[in-house]
C-alpha positions in Angstrom: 0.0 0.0 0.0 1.4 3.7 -0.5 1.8 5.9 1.5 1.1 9.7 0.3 2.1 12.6 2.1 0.1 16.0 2.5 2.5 18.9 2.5 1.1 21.7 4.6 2.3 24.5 7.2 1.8 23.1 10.4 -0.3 25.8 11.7 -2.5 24.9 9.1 -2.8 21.2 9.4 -5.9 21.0 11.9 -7.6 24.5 10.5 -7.9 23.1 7.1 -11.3 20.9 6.6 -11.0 17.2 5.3 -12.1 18.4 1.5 -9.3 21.1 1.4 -7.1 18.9 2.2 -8.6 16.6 -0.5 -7.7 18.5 -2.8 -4.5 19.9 -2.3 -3.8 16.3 -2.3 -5.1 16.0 -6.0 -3.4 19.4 -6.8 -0.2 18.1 -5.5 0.3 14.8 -7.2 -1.1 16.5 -10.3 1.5 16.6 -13.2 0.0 19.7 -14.6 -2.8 22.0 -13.6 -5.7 21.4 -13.3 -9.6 22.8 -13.8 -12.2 22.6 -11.6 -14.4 20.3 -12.7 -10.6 17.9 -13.3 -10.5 18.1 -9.8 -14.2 17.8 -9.2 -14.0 14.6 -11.0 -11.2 13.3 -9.3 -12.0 13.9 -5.9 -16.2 13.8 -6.0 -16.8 16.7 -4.4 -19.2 19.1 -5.7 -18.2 22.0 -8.5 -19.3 24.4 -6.0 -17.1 23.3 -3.1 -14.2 22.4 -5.2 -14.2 26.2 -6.2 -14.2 27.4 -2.6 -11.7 25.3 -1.0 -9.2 26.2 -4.3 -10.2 29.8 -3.5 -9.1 28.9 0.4 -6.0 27.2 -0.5 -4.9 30.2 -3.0 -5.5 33.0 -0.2 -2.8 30.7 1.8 -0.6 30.7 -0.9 -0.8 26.6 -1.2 -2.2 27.2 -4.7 -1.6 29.1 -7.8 -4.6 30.0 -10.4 -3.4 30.2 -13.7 -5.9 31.2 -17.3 -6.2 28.7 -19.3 -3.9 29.2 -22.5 -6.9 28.0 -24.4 -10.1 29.2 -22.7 -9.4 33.1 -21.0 -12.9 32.1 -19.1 -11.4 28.9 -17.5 -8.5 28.7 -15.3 -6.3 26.0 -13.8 -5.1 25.3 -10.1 -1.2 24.3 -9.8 0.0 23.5 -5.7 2.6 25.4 -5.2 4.7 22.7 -3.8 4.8 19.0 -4.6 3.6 16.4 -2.1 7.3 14.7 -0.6 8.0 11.1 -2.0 6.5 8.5 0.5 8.9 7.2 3.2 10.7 4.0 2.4 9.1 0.9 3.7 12.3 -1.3 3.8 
């Protein structure tokens, strides 16, 4: 089984709810960035929430929103640092 890690301040650990963490997850192991409704799908959450917790986790800087090259409407959420490899198990 693997192990992922969740990189975040540690002030911020318990003040974060379950779904932001959630998706700073996704964001994190994300190769690229990713729209909402990428992450909406991928985490099953709501549109609606998945917007307010990326809107959360850009005001503490965990997150960068970038416009889509290909839509100007649409945007894309990037973490702003990758989750840490897991720990080794041997």
């Amino acid at each position: 089984m693997d192990v992922i890690a969740l990189k975040l301040p540690d002030g911020l650990r318990e003040d974060l709810p379950p779904s932001t963490k959630l998706v700073l997850l996704i964001l994190q192991e994300a190769e690229q960035p990713l729209t909402l409704d990428a992450i909406a799908t991928r985490t099953a959450l709501p549109k609606e929430t998945v917007r307010r917790r990326c809107r959360e986790l850009v005001e503490h800087d965990l997150v960068s929103k970038h416009p889509s090259l290909s839509d100007a409407r649409r945007v894309r959420f990037k973490a702003t640092q990758t989750a840490p490899p897991p720990p080794d198990s041997g």
